[in-house]
N, C-alpha and C positions, 0 to 999 in steps of 0.2 A: 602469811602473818597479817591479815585484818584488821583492821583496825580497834575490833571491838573486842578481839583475842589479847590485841597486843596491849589490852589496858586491864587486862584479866590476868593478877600475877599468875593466879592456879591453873590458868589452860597453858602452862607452857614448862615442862622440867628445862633443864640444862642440854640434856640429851637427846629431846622434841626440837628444841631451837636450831640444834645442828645438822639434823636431822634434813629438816626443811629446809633450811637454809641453802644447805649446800644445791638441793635439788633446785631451789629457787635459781641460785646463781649459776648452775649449770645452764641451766634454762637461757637464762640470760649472754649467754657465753664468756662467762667470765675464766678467767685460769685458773688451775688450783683450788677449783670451788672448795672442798673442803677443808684446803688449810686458808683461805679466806676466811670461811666463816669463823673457824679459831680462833684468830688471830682477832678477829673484830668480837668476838664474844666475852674474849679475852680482856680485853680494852673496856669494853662497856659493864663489864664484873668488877674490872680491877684484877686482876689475880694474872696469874702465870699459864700459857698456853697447858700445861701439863696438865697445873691443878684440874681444868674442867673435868678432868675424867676421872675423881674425884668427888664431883659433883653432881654424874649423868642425873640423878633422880631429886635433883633440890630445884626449887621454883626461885628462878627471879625475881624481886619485888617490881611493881610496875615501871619505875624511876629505868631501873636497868633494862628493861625491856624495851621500853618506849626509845632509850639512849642507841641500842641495841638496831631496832626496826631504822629511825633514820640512818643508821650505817649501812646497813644492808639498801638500803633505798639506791644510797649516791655509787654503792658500792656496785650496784645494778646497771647503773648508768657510769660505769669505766670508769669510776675515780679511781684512782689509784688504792688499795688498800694501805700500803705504807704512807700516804701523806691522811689516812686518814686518821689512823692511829698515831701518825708522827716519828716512828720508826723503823728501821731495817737493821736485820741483822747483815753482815758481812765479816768473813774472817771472824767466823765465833763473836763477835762484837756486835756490840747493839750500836748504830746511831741514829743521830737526830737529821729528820727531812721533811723540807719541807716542800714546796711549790716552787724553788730559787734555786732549789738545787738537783739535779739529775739520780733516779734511786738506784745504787749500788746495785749491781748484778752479779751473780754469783759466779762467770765467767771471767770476770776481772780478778777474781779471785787468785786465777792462773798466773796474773801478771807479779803478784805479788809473795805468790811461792817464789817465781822462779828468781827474783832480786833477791831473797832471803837464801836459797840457794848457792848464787851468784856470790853472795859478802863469804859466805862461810868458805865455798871452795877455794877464793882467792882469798882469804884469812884477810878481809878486809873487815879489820871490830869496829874503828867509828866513820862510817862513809857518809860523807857529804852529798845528799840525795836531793834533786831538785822533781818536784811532782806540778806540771802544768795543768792546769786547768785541774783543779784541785777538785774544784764544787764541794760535796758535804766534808771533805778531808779521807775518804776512807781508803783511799790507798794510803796516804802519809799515816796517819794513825796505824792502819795495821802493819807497816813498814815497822813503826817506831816500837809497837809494843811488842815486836818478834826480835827487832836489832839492840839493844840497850844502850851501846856506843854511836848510834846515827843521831842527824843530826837534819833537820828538812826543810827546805824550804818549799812554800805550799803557794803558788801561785795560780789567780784566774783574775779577768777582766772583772769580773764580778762581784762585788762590795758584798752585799747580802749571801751573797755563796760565801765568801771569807769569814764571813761571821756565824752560819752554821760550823764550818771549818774548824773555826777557835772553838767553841763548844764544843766542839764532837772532842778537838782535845784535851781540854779541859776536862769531860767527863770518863777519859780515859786515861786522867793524869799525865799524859806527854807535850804538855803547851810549853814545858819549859824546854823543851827539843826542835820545836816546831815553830817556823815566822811564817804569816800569813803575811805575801806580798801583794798587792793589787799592780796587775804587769797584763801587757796583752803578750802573749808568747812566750817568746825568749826575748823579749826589750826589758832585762831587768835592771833593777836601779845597781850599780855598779858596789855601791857599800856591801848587798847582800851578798855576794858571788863569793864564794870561797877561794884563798890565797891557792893557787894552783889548779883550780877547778873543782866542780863538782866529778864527785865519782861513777853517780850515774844519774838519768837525766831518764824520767817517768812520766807517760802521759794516758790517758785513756780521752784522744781528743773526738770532736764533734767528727765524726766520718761518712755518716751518712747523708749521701747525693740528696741535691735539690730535687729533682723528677724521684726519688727513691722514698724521699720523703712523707709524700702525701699516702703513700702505700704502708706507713705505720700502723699499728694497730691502733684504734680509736683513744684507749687509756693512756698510750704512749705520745703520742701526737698533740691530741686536745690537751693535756695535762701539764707533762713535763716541759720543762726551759726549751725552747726551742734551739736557742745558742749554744747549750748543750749538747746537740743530736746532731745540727748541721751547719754547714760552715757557709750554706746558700749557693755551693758552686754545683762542683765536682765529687766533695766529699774527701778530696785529698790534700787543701790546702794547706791543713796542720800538720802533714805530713811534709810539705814543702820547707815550711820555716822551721818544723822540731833538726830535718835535716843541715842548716845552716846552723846550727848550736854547736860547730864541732869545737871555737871557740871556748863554748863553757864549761869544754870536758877537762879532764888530767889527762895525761898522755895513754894511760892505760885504761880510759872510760867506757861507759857504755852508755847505749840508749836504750830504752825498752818501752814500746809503745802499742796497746788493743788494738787492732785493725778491725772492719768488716770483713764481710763474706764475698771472697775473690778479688779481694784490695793486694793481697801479697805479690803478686807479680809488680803493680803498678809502683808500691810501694821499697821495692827494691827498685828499681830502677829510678826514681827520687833521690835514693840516696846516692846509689852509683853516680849518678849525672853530678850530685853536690860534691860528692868526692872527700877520703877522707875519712868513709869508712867501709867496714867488711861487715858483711851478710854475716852472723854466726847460728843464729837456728829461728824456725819459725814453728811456735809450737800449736797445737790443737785440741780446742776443747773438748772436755771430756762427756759433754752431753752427746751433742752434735756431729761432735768431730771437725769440725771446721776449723780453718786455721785464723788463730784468733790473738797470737802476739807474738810480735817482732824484735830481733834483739843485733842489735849493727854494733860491734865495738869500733872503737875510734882507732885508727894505721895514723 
């Protein structure tokens, strides 16, 4: 796309742009080329991923084109597509992301069947659910909008993650379910803790090793919160202090926390050592296969 193309509404249909693009961003080795380029074509129309195919033979006006070619530029160079657009889907849900906050992955996903699962088989209807390291809210939000009786507390060190947080619930109606705490861990302020405990205790924390780190993919690395991804050690710090929360549980609670790839050994043996709880399953994701969340009930 050219410069003198991309100022030319009539050299480009809807379905030219996609066309290119995706080839372009392959090229560049970007993921997903093709639903990248959707998704940012999307954005720069205004309209819904679907519509474009709809529109394969319609010309954009220069305005969207011109809007269109800087996305594709930054989008070249690993910016993330979701902070460029400003959103991700997760859990059929759209939120709001930004640069403050870590973007949803569709393996966490897993984390949040399986506690939705979890209420139903033990007929648990309004569970007191604590989500650490919240970042954009999207486990609590899709927590909230599958349970109708929970009730969450959304915790992260992180001011400006709290505040995409509150939005994300807010735009999905559930703020009035949901307290955004600013806490490092498990040090919560003692008001918000539920009489008896929380029911279960949800994290999707930073896991990824210091030395492990610089080996991110350029978009993930460069872009995203870094306080997010890694805890600067080991990669299993959070693993360390979510294990001493046996305190914040009910007597019949549970944990349930995303690990990395080959963390689950280490990760049971965390908790063993803290004591307090029992292994109950470790499940795997459904792309990869890898074992990707952990679930220790409270003894």
């Amino acid at each position: 796309m050219n410069d003198e193309a991309a100022t030319q509404p009539d050299a480009w249909t809807v379905g030219a742009l996609l066309a290119w693009t995706k080839t372009h961003l392959q090229g560049h080795g970007v993921c997903d080329a093709r639903l990248a380029a959707e998704v940012l074509l999307a954005h720069a129309v205004d309209c819904r991923r679907i519509e474009l195919y709809t529109r394969f033979e319609t010309h954009p006006d220069a305005d969207v084109v011109g809007r269109f070619r800087d996305l594709v530029r930054r989008a070249s160079a690993h910016e993330p597509v979701a902070y460029l657009v400003g959103e991700k889907e997760f859990y059929s849900l759209t939120f709001r992301v930004t640069a403050d906050v870590l973007i949803p992955r569709p393996e966490t996903e897993l984390l949040v069947e399986y506690i939705v699962d979890h209420c139903g088989e033990r007929s648990i209807e309004r569970p007191w659910i604590l989500d650490i390291g919240t970042g954009s809210g999207c486990i609590a939000v899709a927590l909230l909008s599958q349970l109708p009786g929970a009730r969450v507390i959304a915790s992260d060190v992180s001011a400006p993650a709290l505040a995409i947080a509150g939005e994300n619930a807010e735009r999905h109606s559930v703020s009035d379910r949901m307290q955004c705490v600013e806490a490092n861990g498990i040090e919560l302020p003692p008001e918000v803790v539920p009489e008896g405990g929380f029911d279960i205790i949800a994290s999707n924390p930073p896991y990824v090793s210091a030395g492990d780190f610089s080996d991110l993919d350029a978009n993930v690395r460069e872009y995203e919160p870094e306080i997010a991804l890694t805890d600067g050690g080991d990669g299993c710090e959070f693993f360390r202090v979510i294990s001493g929360a046996r305190g914040l549980l009910r007597s019949d609670g549970a944990v349930v926390v995303e690990i990395g790839m080959g963390q689950a050994g280490i990760v049971t043996d965390l908790f063993a050592e803290s004591g307090g709880w029992v292994h109950k399953r470790t499940l795997r994701d459904r792309v990869a296969g890898h074992e990707r969340v952990m679930v220790f009930d409270a003894v």
